[in-house]
C-alpha positions in Angstrom: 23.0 0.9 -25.2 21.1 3.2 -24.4 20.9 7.0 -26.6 21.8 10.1 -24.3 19.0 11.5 -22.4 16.2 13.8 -24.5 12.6 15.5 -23.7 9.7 12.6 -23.1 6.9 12.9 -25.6 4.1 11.2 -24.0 1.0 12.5 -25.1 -0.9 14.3 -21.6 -3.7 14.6 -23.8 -3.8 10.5 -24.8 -3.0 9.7 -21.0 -4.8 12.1 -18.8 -7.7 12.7 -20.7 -10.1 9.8 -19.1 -8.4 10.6 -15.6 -8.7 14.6 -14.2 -5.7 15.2 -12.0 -6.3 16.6 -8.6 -5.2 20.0 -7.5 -4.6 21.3 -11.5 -7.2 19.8 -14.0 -10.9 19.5 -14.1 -12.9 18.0 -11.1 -16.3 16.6 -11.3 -18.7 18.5 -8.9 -19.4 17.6 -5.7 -23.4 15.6 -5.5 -25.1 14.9 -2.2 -24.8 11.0 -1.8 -28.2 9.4 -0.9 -30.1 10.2 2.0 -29.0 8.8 5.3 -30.6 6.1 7.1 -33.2 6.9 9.3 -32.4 3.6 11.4 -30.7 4.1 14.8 -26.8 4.2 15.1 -24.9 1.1 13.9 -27.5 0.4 11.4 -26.0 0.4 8.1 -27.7 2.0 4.9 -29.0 -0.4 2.7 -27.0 0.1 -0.7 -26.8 -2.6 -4.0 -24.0 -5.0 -3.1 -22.0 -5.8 -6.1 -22.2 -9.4 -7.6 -19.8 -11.4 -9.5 -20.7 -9.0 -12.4 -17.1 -8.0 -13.7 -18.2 -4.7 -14.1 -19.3 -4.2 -10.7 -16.8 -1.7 -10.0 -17.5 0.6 -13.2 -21.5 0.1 -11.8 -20.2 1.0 -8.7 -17.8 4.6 -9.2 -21.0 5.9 -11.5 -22.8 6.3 -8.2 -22.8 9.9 -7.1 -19.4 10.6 -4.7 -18.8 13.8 -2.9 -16.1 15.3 -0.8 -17.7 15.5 2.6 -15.5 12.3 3.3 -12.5 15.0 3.0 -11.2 16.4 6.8 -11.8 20.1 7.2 -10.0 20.5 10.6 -8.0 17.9 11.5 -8.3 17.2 15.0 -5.6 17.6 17.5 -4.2 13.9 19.3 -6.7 14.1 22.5 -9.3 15.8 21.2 -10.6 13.0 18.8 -9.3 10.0 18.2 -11.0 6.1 17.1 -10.1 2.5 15.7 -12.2 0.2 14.6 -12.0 -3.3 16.7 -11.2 -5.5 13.3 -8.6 -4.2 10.5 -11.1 -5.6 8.0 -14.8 -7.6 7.6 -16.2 -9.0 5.4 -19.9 -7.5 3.7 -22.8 -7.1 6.1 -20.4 -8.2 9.3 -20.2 -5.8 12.1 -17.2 -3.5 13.4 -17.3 -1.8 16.6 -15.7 1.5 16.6 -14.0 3.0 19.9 -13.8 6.5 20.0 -12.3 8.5 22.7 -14.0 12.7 22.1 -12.7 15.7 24.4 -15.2 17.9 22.2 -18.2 15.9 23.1 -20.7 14.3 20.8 -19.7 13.2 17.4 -21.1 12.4 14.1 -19.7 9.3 12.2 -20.0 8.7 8.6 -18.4 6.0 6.4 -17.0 6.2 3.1 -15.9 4.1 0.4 -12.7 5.2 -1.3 -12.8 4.9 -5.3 -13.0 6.9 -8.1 -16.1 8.7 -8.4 -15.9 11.2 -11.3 -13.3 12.7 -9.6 -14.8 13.1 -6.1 -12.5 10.0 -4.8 -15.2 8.9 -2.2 -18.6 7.9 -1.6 -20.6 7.9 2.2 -22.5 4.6 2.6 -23.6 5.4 6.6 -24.4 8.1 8.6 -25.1 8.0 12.0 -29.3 10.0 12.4 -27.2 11.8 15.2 -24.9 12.7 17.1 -23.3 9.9 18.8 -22.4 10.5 23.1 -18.5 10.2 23.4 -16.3 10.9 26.2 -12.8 11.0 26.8 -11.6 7.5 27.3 -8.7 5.8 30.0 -5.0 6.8 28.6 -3.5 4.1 27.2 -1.4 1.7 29.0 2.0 -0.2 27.1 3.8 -3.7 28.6 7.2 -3.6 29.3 8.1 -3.9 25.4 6.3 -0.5 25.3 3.7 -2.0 23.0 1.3 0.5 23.8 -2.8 -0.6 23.5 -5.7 1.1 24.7 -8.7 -0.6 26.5 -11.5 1.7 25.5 -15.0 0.9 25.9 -16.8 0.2 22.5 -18.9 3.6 21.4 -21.0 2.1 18.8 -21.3 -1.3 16.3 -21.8 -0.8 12.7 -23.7 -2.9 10.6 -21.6 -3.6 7.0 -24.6 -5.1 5.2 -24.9 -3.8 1.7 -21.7 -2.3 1.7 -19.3 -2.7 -1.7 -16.1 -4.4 -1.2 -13.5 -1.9 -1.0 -11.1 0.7 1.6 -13.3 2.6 3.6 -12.3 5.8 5.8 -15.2 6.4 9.6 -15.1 10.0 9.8 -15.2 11.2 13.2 -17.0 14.6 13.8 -17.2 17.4 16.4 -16.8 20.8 16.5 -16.0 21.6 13.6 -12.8 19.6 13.7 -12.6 15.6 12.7 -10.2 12.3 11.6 -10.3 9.4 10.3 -9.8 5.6 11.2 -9.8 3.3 8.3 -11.7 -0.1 7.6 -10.8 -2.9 4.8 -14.3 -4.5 3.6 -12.7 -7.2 2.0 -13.5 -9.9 -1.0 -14.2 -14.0 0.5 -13.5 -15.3 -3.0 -10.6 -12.9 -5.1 -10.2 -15.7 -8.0 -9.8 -14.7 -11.2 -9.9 -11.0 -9.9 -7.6 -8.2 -9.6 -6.2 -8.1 -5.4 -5.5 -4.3 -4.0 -3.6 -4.9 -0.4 -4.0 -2.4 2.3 -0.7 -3.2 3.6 -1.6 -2.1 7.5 1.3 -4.2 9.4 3.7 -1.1 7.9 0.7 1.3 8.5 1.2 0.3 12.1 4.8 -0.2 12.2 4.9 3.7 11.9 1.9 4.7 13.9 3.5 7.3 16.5 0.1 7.2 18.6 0.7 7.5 22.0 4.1 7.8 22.0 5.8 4.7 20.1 6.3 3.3 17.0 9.0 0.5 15.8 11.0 3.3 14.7 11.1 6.0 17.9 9.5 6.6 21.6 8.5 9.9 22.8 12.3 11.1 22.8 12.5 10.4 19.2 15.4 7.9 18.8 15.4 4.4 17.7 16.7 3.4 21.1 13.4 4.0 23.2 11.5 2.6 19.8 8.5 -0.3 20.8 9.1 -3.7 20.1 5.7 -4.1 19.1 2.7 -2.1 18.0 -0.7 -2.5 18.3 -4.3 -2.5 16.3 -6.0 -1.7 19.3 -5.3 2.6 19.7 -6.2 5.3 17.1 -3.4 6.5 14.1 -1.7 9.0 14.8 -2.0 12.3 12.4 -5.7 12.5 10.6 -6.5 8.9 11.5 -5.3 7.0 7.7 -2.3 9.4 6.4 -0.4 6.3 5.2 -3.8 4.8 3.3 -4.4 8.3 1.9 -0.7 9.3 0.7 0.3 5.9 0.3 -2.3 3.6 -1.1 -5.3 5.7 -1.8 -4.1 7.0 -5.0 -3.6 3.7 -6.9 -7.2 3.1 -5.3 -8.7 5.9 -7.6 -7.1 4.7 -10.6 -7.8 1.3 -10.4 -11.1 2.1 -9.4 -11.2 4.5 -12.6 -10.7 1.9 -14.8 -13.5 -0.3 -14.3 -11.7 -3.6 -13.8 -12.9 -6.2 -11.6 -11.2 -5.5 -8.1 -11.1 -7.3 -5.2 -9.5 -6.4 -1.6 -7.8 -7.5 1.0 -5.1 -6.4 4.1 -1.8 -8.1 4.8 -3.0 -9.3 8.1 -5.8 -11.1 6.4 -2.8 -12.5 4.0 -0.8 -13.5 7.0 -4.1 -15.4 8.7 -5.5 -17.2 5.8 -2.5 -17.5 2.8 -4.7 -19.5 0.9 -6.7 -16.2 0.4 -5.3 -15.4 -2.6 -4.7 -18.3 -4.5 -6.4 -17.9 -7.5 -6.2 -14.3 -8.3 -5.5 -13.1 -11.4 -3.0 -10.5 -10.5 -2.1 -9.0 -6.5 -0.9 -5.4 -6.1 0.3 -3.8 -3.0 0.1 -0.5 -3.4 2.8 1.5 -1.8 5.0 1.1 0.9 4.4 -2.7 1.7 8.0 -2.9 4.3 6.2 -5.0 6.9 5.7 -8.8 6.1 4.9 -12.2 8.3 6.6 -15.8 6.8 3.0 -16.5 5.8 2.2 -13.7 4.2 5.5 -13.9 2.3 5.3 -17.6 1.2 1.3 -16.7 0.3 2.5 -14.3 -2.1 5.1 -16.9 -3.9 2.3 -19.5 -3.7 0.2 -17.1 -5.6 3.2 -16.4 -8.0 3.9 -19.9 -8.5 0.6 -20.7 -9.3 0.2 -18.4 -11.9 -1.3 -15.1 -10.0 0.7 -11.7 -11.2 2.1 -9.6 -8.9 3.3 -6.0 -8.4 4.9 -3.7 -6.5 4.0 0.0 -6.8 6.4 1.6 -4.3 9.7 0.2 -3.0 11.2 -1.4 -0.1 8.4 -4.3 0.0 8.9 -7.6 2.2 12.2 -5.8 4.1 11.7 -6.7 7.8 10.2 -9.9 8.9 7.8 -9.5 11.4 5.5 -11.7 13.5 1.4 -11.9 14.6 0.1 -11.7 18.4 -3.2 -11.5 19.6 -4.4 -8.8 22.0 -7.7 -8.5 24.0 -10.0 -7.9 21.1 -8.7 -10.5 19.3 -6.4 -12.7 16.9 -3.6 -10.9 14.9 -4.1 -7.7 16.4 -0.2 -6.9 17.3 2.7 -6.7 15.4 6.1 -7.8 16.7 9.3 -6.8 15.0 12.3 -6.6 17.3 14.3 -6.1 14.3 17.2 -7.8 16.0 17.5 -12.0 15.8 19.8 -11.6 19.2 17.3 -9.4 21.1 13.7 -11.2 20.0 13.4 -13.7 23.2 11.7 -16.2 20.3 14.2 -18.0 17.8 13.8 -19.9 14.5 13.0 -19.2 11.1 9.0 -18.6 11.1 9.5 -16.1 14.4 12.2 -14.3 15.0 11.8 -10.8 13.9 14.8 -9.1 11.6 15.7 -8.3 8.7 15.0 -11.3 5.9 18.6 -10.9 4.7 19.5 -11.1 8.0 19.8 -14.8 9.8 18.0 -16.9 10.4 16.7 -18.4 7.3 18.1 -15.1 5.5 16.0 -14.8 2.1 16.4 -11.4 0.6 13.4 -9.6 -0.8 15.3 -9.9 -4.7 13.5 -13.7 -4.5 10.3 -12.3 -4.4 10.2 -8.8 -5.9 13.1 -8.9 -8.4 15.6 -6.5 -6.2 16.9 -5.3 -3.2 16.0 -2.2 -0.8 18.6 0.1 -2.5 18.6 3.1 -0.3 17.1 6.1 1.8 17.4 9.1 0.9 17.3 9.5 -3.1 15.9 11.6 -5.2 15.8 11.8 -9.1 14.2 11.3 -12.7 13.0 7.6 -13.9 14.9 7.0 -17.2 13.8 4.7 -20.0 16.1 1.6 -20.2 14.1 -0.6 -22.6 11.8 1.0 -24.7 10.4 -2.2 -26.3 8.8 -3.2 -23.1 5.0 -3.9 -23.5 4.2 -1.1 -20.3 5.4 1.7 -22.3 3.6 1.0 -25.4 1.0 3.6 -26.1 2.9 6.2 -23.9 5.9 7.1 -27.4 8.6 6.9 -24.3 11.9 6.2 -25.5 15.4 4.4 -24.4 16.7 8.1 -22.6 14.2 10.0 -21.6 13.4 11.6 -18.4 10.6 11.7 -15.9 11.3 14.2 -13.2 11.0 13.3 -10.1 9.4 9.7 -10.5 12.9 8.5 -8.7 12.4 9.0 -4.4 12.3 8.9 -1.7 13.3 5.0 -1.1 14.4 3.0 -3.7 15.2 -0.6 -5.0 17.9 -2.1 -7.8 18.6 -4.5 -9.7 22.1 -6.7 -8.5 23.4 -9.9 -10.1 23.5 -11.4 -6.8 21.5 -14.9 -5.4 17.7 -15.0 -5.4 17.7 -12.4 -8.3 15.2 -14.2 -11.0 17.0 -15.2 -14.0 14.3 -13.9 -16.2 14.7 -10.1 -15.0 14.3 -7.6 -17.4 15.3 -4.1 -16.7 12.6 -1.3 -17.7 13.9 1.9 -16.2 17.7 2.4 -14.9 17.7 5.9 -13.5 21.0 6.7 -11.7 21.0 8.7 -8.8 23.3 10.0 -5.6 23.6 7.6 -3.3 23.0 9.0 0.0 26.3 9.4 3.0 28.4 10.4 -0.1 28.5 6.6 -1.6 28.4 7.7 -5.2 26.2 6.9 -7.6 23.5 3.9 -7.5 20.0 3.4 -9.5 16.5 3.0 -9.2 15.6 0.4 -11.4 12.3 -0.8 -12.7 12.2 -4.3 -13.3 10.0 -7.1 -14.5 10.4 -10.8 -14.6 8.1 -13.6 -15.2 7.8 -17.1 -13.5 7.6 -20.8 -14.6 3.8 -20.7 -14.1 3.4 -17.7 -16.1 3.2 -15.2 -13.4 5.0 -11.8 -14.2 6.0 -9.8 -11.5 6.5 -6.4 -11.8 8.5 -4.1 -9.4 8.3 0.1 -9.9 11.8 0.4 -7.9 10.3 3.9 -6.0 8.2 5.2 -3.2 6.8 8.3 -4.8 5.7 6.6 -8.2 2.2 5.6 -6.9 1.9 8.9 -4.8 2.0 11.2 -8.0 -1.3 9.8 -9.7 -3.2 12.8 -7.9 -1.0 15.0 -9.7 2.4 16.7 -10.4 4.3 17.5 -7.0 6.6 20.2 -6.8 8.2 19.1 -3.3 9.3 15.8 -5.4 9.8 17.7 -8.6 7.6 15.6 -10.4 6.1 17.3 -13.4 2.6 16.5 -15.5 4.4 14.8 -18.0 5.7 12.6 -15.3 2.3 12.1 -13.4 1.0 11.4 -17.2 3.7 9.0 -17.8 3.2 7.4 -14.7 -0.4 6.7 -15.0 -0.2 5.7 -18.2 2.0 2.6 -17.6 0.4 1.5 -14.7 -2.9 1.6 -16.5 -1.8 -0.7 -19.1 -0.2 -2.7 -16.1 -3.2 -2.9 -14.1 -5.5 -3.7 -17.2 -2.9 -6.5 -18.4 -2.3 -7.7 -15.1 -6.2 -8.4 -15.1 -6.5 -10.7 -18.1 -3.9 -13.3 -16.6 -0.5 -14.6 -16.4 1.4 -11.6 -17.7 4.2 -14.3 -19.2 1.8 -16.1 -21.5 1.7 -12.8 -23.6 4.4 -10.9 -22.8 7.3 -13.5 -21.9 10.6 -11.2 -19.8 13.4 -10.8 -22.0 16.3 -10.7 -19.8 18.5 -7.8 -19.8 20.5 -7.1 -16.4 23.6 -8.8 -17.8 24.1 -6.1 -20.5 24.0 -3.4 -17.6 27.2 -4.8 -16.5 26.3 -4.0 -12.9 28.0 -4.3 -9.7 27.3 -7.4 -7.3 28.5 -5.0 -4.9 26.1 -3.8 -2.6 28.0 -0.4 -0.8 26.1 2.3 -2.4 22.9 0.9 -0.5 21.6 2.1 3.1 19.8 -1.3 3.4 22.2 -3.2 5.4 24.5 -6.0 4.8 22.9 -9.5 2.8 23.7 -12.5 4.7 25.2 -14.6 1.8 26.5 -17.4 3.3 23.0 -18.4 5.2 20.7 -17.4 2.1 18.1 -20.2 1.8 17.3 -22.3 -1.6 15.9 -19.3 -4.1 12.1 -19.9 -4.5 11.8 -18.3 -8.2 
C-alpha cells in the first residue's frame, strides 16, 4: 500500500550539482572551438578520433564547446532548407548535403551534440567560405503523396576524424539559418552503451512540403501521405524532434562519461545484428515508428542479455515498412496505418498498428506496457520506493513530481504479452482524456531470462525536462532534479551489464489490482484473439 501523497525530499543540491540546468542555473562560458580548416569545402577538420578507450567520451565533452551551433534566426520554409543524402555514416565516410537557399550563399558548419561544460555542442567543420546555393526544383510526391525532392548535391563532406555521435549542418545566410541532422554512428557497439536517434518517427511527422503520415496541406488525417521520405529537408528549424526529443538525454549521457555508442532506427532496421552485443540500448524519446526487423533486433538484443530502455512513451506503436528512393536503400518510410488499405499483405509488410492484425503483437511484449493515452497530463508518484533507481534520490512510496506525467503515456495491464517479472516503480493516476475517468502512467521495469532488464519511463515529457523545470508542463526543479537523478543511476547501471544479475525485478502489478480493461486508453482496440506467441 502505498502512504498518502507528501512533499519529495530529493536533495537538488546531491542531483544537480555535477549537471547546470539550462535556462536557470550556472552555464559554462561560451570558448571559440578550434580554428577552421583551411582546406576547400567538403574537407573535414582533422580532430582525434576516439578509440576503444572507455573514457573516450569524458576525453571527448572536455574539449572546448560553444553555442554558435545554436539558431539565431530560424529561417522561414523556402528561404533555407537541406538534408543530408544518408541518415547516418560511419567515421571518415562522406555525406553529401543538398541545400536549396533563396538568400543566396551559405555557410555550413557541423556540430557534435554532447555535453560540453554546459555549452551542449562542439563545431568539428566549417566550410573557408561561403558556399554558392540556389533555389532548387519544388518537390514532386507520387500518387501516395510521398513527397521527395530531386535536388542537385551542393557539396560532399568529408567525416574523417569526426567522434561518433548526433551531429546538427548548420546552414547560414543572412543572418537567418537551420539545421539538418546527421547520425555518425559506432561499427562495433559491444559491450557499450547504444543511444538511438529514432528518425523513422522523426520523419513520420515531418510536415515538409505539405505531408506527413499524420495530415496534408488541409490539415486532416484524410489527405495525410502514405509514406514519407529521407530525401527533402525537416520542416521547422531543420532537427526540432532530435533537439526537444532526444538531444536532452544526449547531454546527460554525454555528461556522465560512460562509454556511448550510436546508432538510428533505420540502421537497426538494415542490419539487426548491429546491436547484438551491447551492454545496454536506449531510445531516447518518442521512438512510435518501428520496422519487424528493427523490432525483433531489439528482442534479440534483450534476449541475449543487452538492457534496454525507454525514456519517453508510445515506443514500437505502428508497424511500418523500408523502401528505397533515388539516393538510395531505406530512404522511405511506408505506414499506411491500415492492413485493408496497404496494397502489400502479410506479417513482415503490411503497415498498421502491431495490435492490430496481422500477426498482432502489442508493444507490452517488448516494453512492459501499452500506449495508454493522448492527452494527459499530471505528477509521477512513487509506487515502490525500494527500487534500486531511486536509491540515492530519499524518494518515497507517495510523493509527487509535478509535471513528469504528459503528454502521451503508457500503463501497466494484466493482459497477454505483459512480462511476468514486471515490477511497477511509479503509478501516477491521471484524467483520462474524452471524459473516460481516471487511468495511470506507470513506470515499470522487468527483467528477462538472459538477464536483460528493461526499463520503461511510461511518459513523453520525462526526458524533455533534463534542460530544466518547464512551466508549460508544470514541471518543477525538484522534478527535473528527480528526473535526472534516476536516469543517471539508470544509464550508469545500464552500462555495467545485464541489469537482472544485480538487481533481479520483483513483481508487483498483481498487488495494484488493475483493470485488464483497456477503455480509459486512446490507443485503439488490442486484437486479442490473433496475438502471436509472447516473446518475453
Amino acid at each position: 500500500m502505498t502512504s498518502a501523497p507528501r512533499e519529495p525530499k530529493v536533495s537538488r543540491r546531491m542531483v544537480l550539482g555535477a549537471i547546470p540546468l539550462l535556462g536557470g542555473c550556472s552555464i559554462a562560458q561560451d570558448r571559440s572551438p578550434s580554428a577552421p580548416s583551411s582546406a576547400g569545402p567538403g574537407t573535414a577538420q582533422p580532430q582525434v578520433t576516439p578509440t576503444r578507450d572507455p573514457a573516450w567520451v569524458r576525453t571527448e565533452n572536455e574539449r572546448p564547446g560553444d553555442r554558435r551551433w545554436r539558431l539565431e534566426k530560424v529561417a522561414r520554409n523556402g528561404e533555407l532548407g537541406a538534408f543530408c543524402d544518408r541518415v547516418s555514416v560511419l567515421p571518415g565516410e562522406s555525406v553529401g548535403l543538398r541545400v536549396s537557399s533563396g538568400l543566396g550563399a551559405v555557410t555550413i558548419s557541423a556540430h557534435r551534440l554532447g555535453w560540453y561544460a554546459g555549452s551542449r555542442a562542439r563545431e568539428v567543420w566549417r566550410s573557408p567560405q561561403p558556399v554558392a546555393a540556389s533555389k532548387q526544383p519544388k518537390s514532386v510526391k507520387d500518387r501516395f503523396d510521398v513527397v521527395e525532392t530531386h535536388w542537385a548535391e551542393t557539396l560532399k563532406v568529408d567525416t574523417t576524424g569526426w567522434p561518433e555521435g548526433s551531429y546538427v549542418f548548420k546552414i547560414a545566410a543572412r543572418g537567418k539559418s537551420c539545421w539538418t541532422p546527421l547520425t555518425v554512428r559506432t561499427a562495433d557497439p559491444k559491450g557499450r552503451l547504444v543511444l538511438v536517434n529514432a528518425v523513422t518517427t522523426w520523419q513520420a511527422y515531418n510536415q515538409w512540403g505539405g505531408h506527413s503520415l499524420y495530415k496534408g496541406p488541409d490539415g486532416s488525417f484524410g489527405t495525410r501521405s502514405r509514406g514519407v521520405s529521407f530525401d527533402r529537408p525537416y520542416n521547422s528549424n531543420g532537427a526540432s524532434r532530435l533537439m526537444r526529443e532526444e538531444a536532452p538525454t544526449i547531454a546527460l549521457a554525454e555528461s556522465l562519461g560512460l562509454d556511448l555508442a550510436y546508432t538510428t532506427s533505420v540502421d537497426v532496421h538494415a542490419d539487426p545484428a548491429s546491436v547484438l552485443g551491447a551492454s545496454g540500448i536506449v531510445t531516447l524519446g518518442h521512438d512510435e515508428y518501428w520496422t519487424v526487423p528493427t523490432r525483433r533486433a531489439m528482442e534479440q538484443a534483450r534476449d541475449a542479455g543487452s538492457n534496454l530502455a525507454f525514456l519517453g512513451a508510445n515506443a514500437c506503436y505502428w508497424r511500418v515498412r523500408m523502401e528505397d528512393s533515388e539516393l538510395g536503400r531505406h530512404r522511405r518510410v511506408v505506414c499506411f496505418k491500415s492492413a485493408a488499405e496497404d496494397p502489400k499483405k502479410g506479417a513482415e509488410d503490411t503497415t498498421d498498428l502491431w495490435r492490430r492484425r496481422p500477426d498482432a503483437d502489442p508493444e507490452n511484449t517488448l516494453t512492459g506496457m501499452l500506449y495508454e493515452a493522448f492527452p494527459a497530463q499530471g505528477s509521477m508518484v512513487v509506487h515502490d520506493e525500494s527500487h534500486f533507481l531511486l536509491e540515492g534520490t530519499g524518494a518515497k512510496a507517495g510523493d509527487r513530481f509535478p509535471g513528469l506525467v504528459g503528454i502521451e503515456i503508457d500503463r501497466a495491464y494484466p493482459v497477454p504479452g505483459t512480462p511476468e517479472s514486471l515490477q511497477v516503480v511509479m503509478h501516477s493516476p491521471v484524467a483520462a482524456p474524452g471524459g473516460r475517468g481516471t487511468t495511470h502512467s506507470d513506470l515499470t521495469y522487468y527483467t528477462a531470462s538472459s538477464g536483460a532488464g528493461v526499463v520503461s519511463t511510461g511518459s513523453m515529457v520525462f526526458s524533455r525536462c533534463f534542460n530544466g523545470p518547464m512551466a508549460e508542463h508544470g514541471i518543477t526543479a525538484d522534478s527535473v532534479a528527480f528526473a535526472r537523478a534516476l536516469t543517471t543511476t539508470l544509464l550508469t547501471e545500464m552500462a555495467k551489464g545485464p541489469l537482472g544479475r544485480r538487481h533481479p525485478a520483483k513483481p508487483n502489478l498483481a498487488e495494484l489490482h488493475a483493470s485488464r480493461n483497456t477503455s480509459t486508453g486512446t490507443g485503439f482496440a488490442v486484437d486479442w484473439d490473433h496475438l502471436v506467441a509472447a516473446r518475453t
